[in-house]
C-alpha positions, 0 to 999 in steps of 0.5 A: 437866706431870708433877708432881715431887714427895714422895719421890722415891727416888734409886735404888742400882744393884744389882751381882751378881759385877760386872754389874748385877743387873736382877731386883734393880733391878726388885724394888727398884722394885716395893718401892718403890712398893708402899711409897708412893714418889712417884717415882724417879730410876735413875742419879744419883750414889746409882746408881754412874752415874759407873761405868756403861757408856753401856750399863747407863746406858741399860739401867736407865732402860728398866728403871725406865721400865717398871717403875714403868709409869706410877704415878710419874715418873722423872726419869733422871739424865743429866748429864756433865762433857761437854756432848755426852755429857749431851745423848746421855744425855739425848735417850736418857732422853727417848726411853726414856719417861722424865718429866724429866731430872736433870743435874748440874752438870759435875764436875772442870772448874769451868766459869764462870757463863757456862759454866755457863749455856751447858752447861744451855742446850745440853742444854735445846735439845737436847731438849724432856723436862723437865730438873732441874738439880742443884745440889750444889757439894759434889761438883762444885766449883761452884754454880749463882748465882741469877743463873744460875738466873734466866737458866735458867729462861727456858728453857722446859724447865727446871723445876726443881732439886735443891738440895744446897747445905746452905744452906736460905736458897737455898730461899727466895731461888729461889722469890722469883726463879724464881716459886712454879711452879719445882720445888724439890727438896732433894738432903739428907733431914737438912734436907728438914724445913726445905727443905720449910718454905721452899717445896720441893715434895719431895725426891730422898732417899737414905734412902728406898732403906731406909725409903720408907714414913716417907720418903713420909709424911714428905713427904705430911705436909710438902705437907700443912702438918702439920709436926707429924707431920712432925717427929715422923716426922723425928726418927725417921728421924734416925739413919738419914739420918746413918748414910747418910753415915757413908762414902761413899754409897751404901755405906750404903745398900747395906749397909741394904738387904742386911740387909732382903735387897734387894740384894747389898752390892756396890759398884764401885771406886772406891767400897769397902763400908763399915766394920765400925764403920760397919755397926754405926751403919747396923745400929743406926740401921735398929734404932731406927727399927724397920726390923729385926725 
């Protein structure tokens, strides 16, 4: 199996008067493995997917597949509140050559545990491409249990998740019950350091769309045990992981990234470009970590 680890960069979707901007996206990626990123995952929530056409959505996996050309893995997003469209969406990404599939937990319809465990179960059989679930209640309501993970990963397909509860204890109790092979990625560059101490193998981050370099040495130093350089690349990077959430993300990413003349800022409703006074955090914590001449 392809290994899922280190920074793992959940990619913006550049815009341009209203369409995706592939040259942008495929330089985005370029950059982004020239400096060091560990993998890639095109239409997740940092890419706008809930804005995406089924179109573009298929588009920008095909892009990143074969702009990253084989060097790291991709791990597509694809999941829905709609069992039926994350399983279309999936069985695409596995057809477009993507490594793994990132699916989140359904959104707005709050499904039971049991519902829960039937959605991923149907996506899982649909498909042999290795899936991520993608635990972050934050946004969607609901929390996948650890008895609903135990379940999960009898499933042989299922290999992993991406922990964006904020509670670095699940770390912990999921490597005790799902065995020290289950990818466990943090969906929080803030507490990446700590999830990576528990036992987490990498980290799906939204600040390394602006500083992948120190975000890729950050994680290099966590799976080497060097957890002394890694806090002392964590304490750099601090302001920028709290200045990507000054609003609603990625609208700080993207404004970071217009500075360094990445993309254009550019969002699509109903998220909006950040705040003057946020641009001036965002600008002022880039400064501080030398990401601004």
């Amino acid at each position: 199996m392809v290994s899922f680890q280190g920074s793992i960069t959940a990619l913006v979707t550049p815009f341009k008067n209203g369409t995706v901007d592939q040259d942008a996206f495929e330089a985005l990626v370029a950059w982004q493995l020239e400096q060091g990123t560990h993998g890639f995952v095109p239409c997740g929530t940092t890419g706008e997917s809930p804005t995406l056409s089924h179109t573009e959505h298929h588009r920008l996996i095909e892009l990143c597949v074969k702009a990253s050309n084989g060097k790291v893995p991709v791990i597509a997003g694809t999941g829905s509140n709609a069992t039926e469209e994350a399983i279309s969406l999936t069985r695409f990404a596995a057809s477009a050559g993507a490594d793994a599939a990132l699916v989140v937990t359904p959104y707005y319809n709050k499904p039971s545990q049991e519902g829960l465990f039937q959605h991923f179960k149907a996506i899982a059989q649909a498909t042999d491409l290795p899936i991520i679930l993608y635990n972050i209640p934050g946004r969607s309501v609901v929390d996948i249990s650890l008895e609903t993970m135990k379940r999960l990963r009898d499933l042989p397909n299922i290999v992993g998740v991406k922990d964006a509860t904020a509670n670095l204890a699940r770390a912990s109790l999921q490597r005790q019950l799902l065995g020290r092979d289950f990818v466990q990625l943090s969906g929080e560059d803030i507490t990446a350091l700590g999830f990576m101490a528990h036992g987490g193998t990498g980290c799906i981050s939204v600040t390394s769309n602006v500083a992948p370099k120190l975000c890729a040495q950050f994680q290099t130093a966590c799976l080497a045990g060097d957890y002394k350089k890694a806090l002392e690349i964590q304490d750099r990077l601090t302001p920028l992981h709290d200045a990507m959430f000054v609003e609603a993300s990625p609208g700080p990413a993207k404004f970071a990234l217009s500075l360094l003349g990445r993309v254009r800022n550019e969002l699509r409703l109903p998220v909006v470009a950040i705040s003057k006074a946020a641009e001036v955090r965002v600008e002022a914590a880039m400064a501080s970590v030398g990401l601004l001449s």
